[in-house]
N, C-alpha and C positions, 0 to 999 in steps of 0.2 A: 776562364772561358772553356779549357777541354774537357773542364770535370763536367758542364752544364751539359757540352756537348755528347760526351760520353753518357751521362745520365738519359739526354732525351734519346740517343738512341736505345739504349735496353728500356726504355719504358716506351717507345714503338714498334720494336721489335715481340716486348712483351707475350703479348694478345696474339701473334698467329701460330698457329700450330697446323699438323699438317690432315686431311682427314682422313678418319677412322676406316679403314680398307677392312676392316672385319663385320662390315655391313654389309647386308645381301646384296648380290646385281642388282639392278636396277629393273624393276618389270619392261615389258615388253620390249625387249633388246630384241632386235631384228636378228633373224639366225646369218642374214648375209651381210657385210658390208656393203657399203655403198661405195660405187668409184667413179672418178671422174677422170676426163682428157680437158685439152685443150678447147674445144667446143661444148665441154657441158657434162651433164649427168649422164652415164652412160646404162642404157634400159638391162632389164634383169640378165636376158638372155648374154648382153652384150658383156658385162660385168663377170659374168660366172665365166664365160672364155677368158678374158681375162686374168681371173685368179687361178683358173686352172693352169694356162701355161706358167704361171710364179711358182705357183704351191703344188700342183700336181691335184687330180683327182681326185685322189685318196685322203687328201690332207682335211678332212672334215674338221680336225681341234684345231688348225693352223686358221680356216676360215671362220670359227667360231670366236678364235682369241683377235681376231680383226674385228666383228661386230662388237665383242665388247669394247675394244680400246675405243672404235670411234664412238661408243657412247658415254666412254669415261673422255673423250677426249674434244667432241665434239668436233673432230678433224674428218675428215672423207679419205679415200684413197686416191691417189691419183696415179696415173698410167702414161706409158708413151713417153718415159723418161730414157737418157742416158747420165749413167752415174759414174763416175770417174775416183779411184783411193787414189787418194794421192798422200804421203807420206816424209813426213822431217821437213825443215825449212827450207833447204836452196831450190828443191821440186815444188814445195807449196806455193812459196812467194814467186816462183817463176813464170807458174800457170798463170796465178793470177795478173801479176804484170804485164805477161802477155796479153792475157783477157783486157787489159787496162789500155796499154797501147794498137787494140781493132775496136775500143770503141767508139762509136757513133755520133750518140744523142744523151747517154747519162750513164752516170756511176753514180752508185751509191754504197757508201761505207760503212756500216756500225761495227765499233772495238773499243774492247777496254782499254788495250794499254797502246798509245801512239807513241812510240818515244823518240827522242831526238837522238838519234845516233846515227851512224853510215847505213843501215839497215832504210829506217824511220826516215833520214832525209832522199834517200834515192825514191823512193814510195810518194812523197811529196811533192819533191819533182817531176814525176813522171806525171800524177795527179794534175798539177799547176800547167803544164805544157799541154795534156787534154784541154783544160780551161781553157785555155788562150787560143785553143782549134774551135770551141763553139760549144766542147758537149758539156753538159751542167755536171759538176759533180759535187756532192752532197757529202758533208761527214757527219755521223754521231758519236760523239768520244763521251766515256765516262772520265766523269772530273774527281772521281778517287783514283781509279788505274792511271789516270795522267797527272798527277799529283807534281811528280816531278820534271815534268814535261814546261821549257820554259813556256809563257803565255805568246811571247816571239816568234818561237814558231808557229802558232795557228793564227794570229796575224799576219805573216806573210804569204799563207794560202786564203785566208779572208779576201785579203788584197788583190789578188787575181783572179776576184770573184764566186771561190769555192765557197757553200752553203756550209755552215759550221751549227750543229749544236751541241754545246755541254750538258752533257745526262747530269741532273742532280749536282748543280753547284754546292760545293762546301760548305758556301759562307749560309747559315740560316734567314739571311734577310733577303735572298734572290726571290723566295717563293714562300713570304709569311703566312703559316698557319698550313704549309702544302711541306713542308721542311721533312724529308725522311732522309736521312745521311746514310742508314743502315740500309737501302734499296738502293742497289747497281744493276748497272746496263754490263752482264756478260760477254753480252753475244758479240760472234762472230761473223758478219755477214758482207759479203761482197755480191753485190747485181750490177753488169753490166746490158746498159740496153733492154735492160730487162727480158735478155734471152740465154744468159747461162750467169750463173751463180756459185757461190763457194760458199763454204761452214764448216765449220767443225770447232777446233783447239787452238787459231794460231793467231797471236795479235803482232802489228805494228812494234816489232824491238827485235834487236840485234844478237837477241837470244836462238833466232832462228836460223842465225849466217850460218852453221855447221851443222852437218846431219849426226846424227847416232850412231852405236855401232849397228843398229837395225839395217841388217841383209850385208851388209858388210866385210869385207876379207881381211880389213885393215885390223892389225893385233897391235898394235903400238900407233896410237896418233896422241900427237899434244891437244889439240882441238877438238873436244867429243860436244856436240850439241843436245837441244834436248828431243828428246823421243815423241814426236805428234803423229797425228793423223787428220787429215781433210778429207772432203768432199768435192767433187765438182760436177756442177746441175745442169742438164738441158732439159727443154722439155717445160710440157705444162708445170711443172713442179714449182718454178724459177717462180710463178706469179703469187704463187704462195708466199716465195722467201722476200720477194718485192710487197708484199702489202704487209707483213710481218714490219720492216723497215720504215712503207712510210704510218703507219697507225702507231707505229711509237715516238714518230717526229710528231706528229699530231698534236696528241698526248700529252705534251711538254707546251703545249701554247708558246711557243717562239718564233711563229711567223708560218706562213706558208711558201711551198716548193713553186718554182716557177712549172708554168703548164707542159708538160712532155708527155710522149706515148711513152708512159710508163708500163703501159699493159697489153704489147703488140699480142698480135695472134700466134697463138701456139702448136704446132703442128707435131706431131710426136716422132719424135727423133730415135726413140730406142723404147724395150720392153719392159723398164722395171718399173716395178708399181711401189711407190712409198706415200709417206705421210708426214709431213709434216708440221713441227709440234713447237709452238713458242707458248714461252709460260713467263709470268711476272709477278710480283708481291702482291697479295692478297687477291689473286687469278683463280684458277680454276685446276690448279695443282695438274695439269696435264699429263707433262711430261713425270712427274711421280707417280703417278696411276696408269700411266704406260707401261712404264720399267714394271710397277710391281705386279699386273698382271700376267707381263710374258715369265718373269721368272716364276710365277705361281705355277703360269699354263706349263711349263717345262716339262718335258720327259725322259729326254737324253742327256743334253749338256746345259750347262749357262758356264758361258766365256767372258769374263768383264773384264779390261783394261781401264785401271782409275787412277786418278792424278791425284785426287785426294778424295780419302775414303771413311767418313766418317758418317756412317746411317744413322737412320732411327731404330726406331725396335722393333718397327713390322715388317720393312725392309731387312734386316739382320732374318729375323725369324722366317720369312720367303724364303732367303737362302742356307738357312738351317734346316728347314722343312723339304726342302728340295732334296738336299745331302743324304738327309736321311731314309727318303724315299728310292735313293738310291742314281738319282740325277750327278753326271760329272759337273761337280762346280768347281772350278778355278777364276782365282782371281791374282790378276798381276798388276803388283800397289808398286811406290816404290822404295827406294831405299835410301835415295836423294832427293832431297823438295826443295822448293823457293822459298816453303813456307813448314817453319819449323815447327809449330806446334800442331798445323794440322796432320802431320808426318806423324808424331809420336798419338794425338789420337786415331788416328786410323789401326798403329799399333796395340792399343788399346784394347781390341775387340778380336786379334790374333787368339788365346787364349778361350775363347767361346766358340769361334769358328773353328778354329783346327777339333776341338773336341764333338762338334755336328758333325766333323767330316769331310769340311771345306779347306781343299787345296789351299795354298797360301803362296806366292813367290814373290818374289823382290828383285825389279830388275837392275843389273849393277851398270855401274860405269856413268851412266847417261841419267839425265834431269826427264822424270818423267812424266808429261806433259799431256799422254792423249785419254780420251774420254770413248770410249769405243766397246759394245758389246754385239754378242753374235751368241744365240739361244737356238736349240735343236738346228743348228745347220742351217736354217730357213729367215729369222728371223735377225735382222741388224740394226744394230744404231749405233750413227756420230753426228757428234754434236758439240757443246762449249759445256754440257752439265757436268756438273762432278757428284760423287755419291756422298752428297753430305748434306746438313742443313742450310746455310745461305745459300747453296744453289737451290734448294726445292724451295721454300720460305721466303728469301731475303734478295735474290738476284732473279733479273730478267735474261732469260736464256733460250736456246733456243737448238734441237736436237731435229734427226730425221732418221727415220724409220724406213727400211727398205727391207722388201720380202724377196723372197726366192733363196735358193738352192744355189745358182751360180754366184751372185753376191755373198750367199753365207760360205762358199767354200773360199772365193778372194778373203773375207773377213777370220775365217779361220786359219789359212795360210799364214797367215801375217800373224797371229796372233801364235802360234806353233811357233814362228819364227821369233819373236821375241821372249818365250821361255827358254830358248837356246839363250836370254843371255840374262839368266836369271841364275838366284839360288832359292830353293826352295827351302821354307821354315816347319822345320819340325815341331810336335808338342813339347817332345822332353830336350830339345838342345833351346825351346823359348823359354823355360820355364830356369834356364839357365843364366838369362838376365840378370844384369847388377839391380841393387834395389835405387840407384838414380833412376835408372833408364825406368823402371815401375811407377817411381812418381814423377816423373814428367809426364806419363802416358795418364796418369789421375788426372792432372792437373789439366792437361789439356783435353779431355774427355770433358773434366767437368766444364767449359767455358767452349767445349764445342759447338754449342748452341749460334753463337757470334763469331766464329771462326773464319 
């Protein structure tokens, strides 16, 4: 039965690839982007204030790499946001619990991994006791990340009337002839009331009880957690991350949501302008045609924090081409994973990169977890992507985009601050490698593809 299994997914998986970025723009790309608030389109005049206060004036390539994404992206801008870093698990999961115990009228949940532990069952509960106050709350869980998740537990939130769906049931006979086993639901999304929202890297497990040594004074703990980074949304933006949520409950034909103001009115709460970006198996590669044009558009820096980092080859060559041009590229991979073969392919492509030019670091101590970039200063994203194939290809995911200068120096801060707790990989001390350590890096390169 797991050979069939196995088989029908590389012969599903087969057929997608990702598309060819060495094709021209696309004609008539507007020189401006288009932005929106919470009431609507907002007119040329009103748009161009707008990006000026994010971008500044002057910033003509910063507004011209906007008109292209939203026409790589088919996303708008939207404004009147407040955006919140929030950082490691006991601050992540605190916000949001907070967020969880003032809500109202709904929650809604999408994560991969829910797990049953003291983390997982306090999150449940708090969920289950919302329920039993009136507000509806809704989960989407992927049924590979909860794999070992008993079936017990999401029956006794069923039971107290919590909305449950399983993304992509295992068993092939749920959805005959619709069977994709190699397609998961990444993403990370919490909407409360549908008035502030979360995203980024952190799911439901007990993996998140302990912070990092990120910002840190402690030099001796037993307990090092893993290294994340979140989001927290106000503002028009939220209604984005809400119809992202319910169009993939949709999707799944498992019933409909009961009737709620899911989509109250938006008033704008703060000044940042982002965009965001969900992407899915055989979509419209969004989210990869984002990334690869801001790293293209670079001129100063590209800053990427990656969990796992295993590109294609035009993505690789962006950031070769960058290096080369003379753009500071750093990337902090890491040097601990969950996942051991994506770990040694990521290492894989050390040996090309370092010889383009391209900084390399390995953050020590800590499990590293977050998905976060920050490009000439101005330019940010977090999200639940990773820099590899199943995330662009194979998983449904889902990033956001935020401009300005004040955000990219929070996102640079942070990102300073966790080279402090790095070692940095040279060419001639890599090249120093045992020849295991070389063929695991073959091996998992080659089978990258399904990683």
């Amino acid at each position: 039965m797991w050979f069939w299994a196995l088989a029908a997914c590389l012969v599903n998986s087969a057929c997608a690839r990702l598309p060819d970025m060495s094709l021209k723009a696309p004609k008539n790309v507007p020189t401006k982007p288009s932005v929106i608030d919470g009431q609507g389109a907002l007119n040329e005049r009103e748009a161009a204030s707008a990006l000026a206060k994010r971008l500044g004036h002057t910033r003509a390539d910063a507004k011209a790499l906007a008109a292209l994404e939203e026409a790589a992206s088919g996303r708008p801008l939207i404004t009147g946001n407040n955006v919140r870093l929030l950082f490691d698990g006991p601050s992540i999961i605190t916000a949001m619990l907070t967020a969880v115990a003032e809500a109202k009228d709904t929650i809604n949940l999408e994560t991969y991994l829910f797990d049953q532990d003291p983390l997982g069952l306090k999150f449940a509960d708090e969920l289950i006791a919302k329920q039993k106050e009136g507000v509806q709350v809704s989960i989407i869980y992927d049924c590979v990340g909860t794999l070992g998740t008993p079936q017990a537990f999401f029956d006794r939130m069923q039971a107290a009337g919590i909305r449950l769906l399983p993304y992509h049931p295992v068993s092939p006979f749920h959805r005959l002839g619709h069977w994709r086993i190699n397609n998961r639901d990444h993403r990370k999304i919490l909407v409360v009331d549908g008035r502030v929202a979360f995203t980024g890297g952190v799911n439901i497990t007990a993996a998140y009880s302990s912070s990092s040594l990120f910002r840190s004074h402690a030099k001796n703990r037993t307990s090092v957690g893993w290294r994340e980074t979140h989001i927290q949304i106000e503002g028009p933006a939220v209604t984005a991350l809400q119809w992202l949520f319910l169009d993939n409950w949709a999707s799944q034909k498992e019933g409909v949501l009961p009737d709620r103001d899911y989509f109250p009115q938006q008033p704008a709460v703060g000044n940042k302008v982002v965009r965001v970006l969900g992407s899915q198996p055989g979509g419209g590669y969004e989210i990869y045609k984002t990334y690869f044009l801001a790293i293209q558009s670079a001129t100063k820096s590209i800053h990427i924090t990656a969990a796992y980092f295993a590109p294609d080859v035009q993505l690789l060559r962006a950031l070769a081409d960058a290096a080369r041009r003379g753009v500071d590229v750093k990337l902090i991979l890491p040097s601990i994973s969950d996942g051991g073969p994506i770990l040694y392919a990521g290492q894989s492509f050390y040996t090309q990169m370092l010889k383009a030019g391209i900084s390399v670091y390995e953050l020590k101590t800590s499990v590293l977890h977050a998905k976060t970039a920050v490009i000439d200063g101005s330019w940010s994203t977090v999200g639940s992507t990773n820099l590899d194939m199943r995330s662009f290809l194979h998983n449904k995911e889902v990033n956001v985009v935020v401009l300005g200068n004040d955000f990219g120096r929070e996102m640079e801060s942070a990102f300073q601050d966790d080279l402090k707790d790095t070692n940095r990989i040279t060419l001639e001390q890599w090249k120093q490698r045992p020849l295991a350590q070389r063929l695991k890096e073959w091996l998992s390169r080659l089978f990258s593809y399904w990683l």
